[in-house]
N, C-alpha and C positions, 0 to 999 in steps of 0.2 A: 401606452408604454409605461412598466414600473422598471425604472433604472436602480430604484433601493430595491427589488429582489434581487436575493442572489442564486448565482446560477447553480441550478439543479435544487433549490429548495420546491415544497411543494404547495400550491397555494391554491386554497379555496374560494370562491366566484359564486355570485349569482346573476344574470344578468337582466337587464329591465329595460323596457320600449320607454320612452317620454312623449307625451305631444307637446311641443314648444308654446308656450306661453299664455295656455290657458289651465292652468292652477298653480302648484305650490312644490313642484318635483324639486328635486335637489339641482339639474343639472340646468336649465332652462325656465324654474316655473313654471312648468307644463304639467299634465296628468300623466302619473307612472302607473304602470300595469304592476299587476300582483302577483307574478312570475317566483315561483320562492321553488323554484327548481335550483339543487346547488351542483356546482360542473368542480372538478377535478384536475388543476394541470401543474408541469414543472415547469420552469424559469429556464431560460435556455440563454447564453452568453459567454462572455470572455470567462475566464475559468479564475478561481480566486485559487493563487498560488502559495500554502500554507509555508512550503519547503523548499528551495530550489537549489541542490549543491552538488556541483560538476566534480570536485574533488580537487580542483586547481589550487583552492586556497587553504589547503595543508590539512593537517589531522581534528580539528578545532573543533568541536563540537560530537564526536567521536571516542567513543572507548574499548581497545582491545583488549580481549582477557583469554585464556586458555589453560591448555595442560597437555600433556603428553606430549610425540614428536612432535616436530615442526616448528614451522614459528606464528606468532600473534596474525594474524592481520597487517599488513602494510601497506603502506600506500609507494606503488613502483611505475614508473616510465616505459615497461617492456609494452603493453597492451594497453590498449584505451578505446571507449567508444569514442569521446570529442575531447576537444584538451588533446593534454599528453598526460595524464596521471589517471591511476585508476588504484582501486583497493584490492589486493593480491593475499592470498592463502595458498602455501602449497599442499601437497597429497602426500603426505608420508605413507610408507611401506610398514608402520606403527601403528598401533592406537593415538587418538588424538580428538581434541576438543576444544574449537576455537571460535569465537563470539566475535562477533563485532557489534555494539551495541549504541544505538544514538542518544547520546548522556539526557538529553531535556525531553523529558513528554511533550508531546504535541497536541494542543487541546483543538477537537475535532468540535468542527458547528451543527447545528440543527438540522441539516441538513445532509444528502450523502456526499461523503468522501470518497478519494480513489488517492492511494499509494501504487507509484507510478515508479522501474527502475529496470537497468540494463546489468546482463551478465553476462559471462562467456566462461563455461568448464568447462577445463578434462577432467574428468575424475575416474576411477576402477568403478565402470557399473556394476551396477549393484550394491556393490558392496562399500563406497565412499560417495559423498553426494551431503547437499546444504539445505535447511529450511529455511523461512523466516519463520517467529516469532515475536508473538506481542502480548505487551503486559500493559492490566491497568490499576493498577495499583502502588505505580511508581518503582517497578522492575524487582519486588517482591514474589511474585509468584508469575510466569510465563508460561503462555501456549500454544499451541501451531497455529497457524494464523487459520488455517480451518477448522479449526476448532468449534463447535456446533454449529456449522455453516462449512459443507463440504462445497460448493458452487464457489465459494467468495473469489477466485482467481477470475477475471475476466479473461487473462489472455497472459500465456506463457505459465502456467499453474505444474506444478509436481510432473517431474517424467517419470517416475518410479518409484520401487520401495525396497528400502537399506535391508541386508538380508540380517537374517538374527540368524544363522549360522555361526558368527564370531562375535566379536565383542564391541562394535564399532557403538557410542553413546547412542546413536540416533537408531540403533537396528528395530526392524520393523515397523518403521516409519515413512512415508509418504515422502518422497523429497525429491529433489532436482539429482539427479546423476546421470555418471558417463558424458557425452559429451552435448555441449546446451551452447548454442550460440559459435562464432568461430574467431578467428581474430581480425581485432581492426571491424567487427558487424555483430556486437552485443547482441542477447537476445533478449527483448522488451519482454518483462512484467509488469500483471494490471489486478491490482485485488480491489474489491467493494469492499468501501470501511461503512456503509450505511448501517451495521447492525451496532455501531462504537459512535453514534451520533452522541452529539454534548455531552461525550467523554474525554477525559485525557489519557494517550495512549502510546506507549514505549513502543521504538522496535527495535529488534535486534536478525543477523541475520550471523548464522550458527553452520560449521561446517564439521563433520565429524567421519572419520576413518576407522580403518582398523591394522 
């Protein structure tokens, strides 16, 4: 047992017979076989938790921005997975453009990561609906979190695609819309950050109407 791996890195092995205490083996001074076959595995255990924020302890580490109808991003008491507080954007009948963005990059390890989070929309399918997006460059330049890697959702990935019909920011895009999850029973999303290993990486999660 390696207790210094961590879980889900990937570790290289070879493995080797001894006979105990007739030479000079590492393990017994025994004679080790020449076994130079090399094996392949991952690290399996408690999960190392980079981020963990239920929404209980207010807007802090958070930043809303927007434009058009509506309002920012806020954090309201009407809905919630656990807790009583959850972050809220409404659906104007408008054009509209609203961010919610996690101010600190989060520097991902050597290994794979998963960005792990609950939601629940109504939105006008089709035509209103949310991505995320991630940036690494320190929230200079953003882009859909599938961005060359259409697979990367493990579970709860895009329901659909924003019509380019109107004017909605996000038209013709790939996104969560109409209705995803219900109330009071979120519906879990699961992206692979394995291709953002020993990077630092922004995210933001963006909701846009027409």
């Amino acid at each position: 047992t390696d207790s210094s791996a961590a879980s889900g890195a990937e570790l290289h092995y070879v493995v080797r017979a001894e006979e105990s205490g007739v030479g000079a083996g590492p393990c017994d001074a025994g004679v080790e076989d020449d076994n130079l076959v090399e094996r392949v595995g991952v690290a399996s255990g408690p999960d190392t938790v980079l981020i963990d924020d239920d929404v209980e302890s207010g807007a802090a580490g958070w930043t809303a921005t927007g434009s058009g109808g509506g309002a920012n991003f806020a954090i309201v008491t009407t809905d919630h997975r656990s807790g009583t507080h959850s972050w809220f954007v409404s659906d104007p009948n408008v054009i509209s453009d609203r961010r919610l963005e996690r101010t600190d990059a989060i520097s991902l390890p050597p290994y794979p990561a998963r960005l792990e989070f609950w939601q629940h929309m109504i939105s006008e399918p089709t035509y209103d609906g949310g991505v995320l997006e991630l940036s690494t460059d320190g929230g200079t330049t953003w882009t859909d979190a599938l961005d060359g890697n259409p697979g990367r959702f493990l579970a709860g990935g895009y329901t659909g695609v924003i019509s380019s019909n109107f004017q909605n920011p996000l038209a013709g895009r790939a996104a969560w819309e109409g209705t995803v999850g219900a109330t009071g029973n979120f519906a879990r999303s699961e992206l692979d950050l394995g291709d953002f290993r020993n990077q630092s990486v922004s995210f933001r999660l963006r909701f846009g109407s027409d």
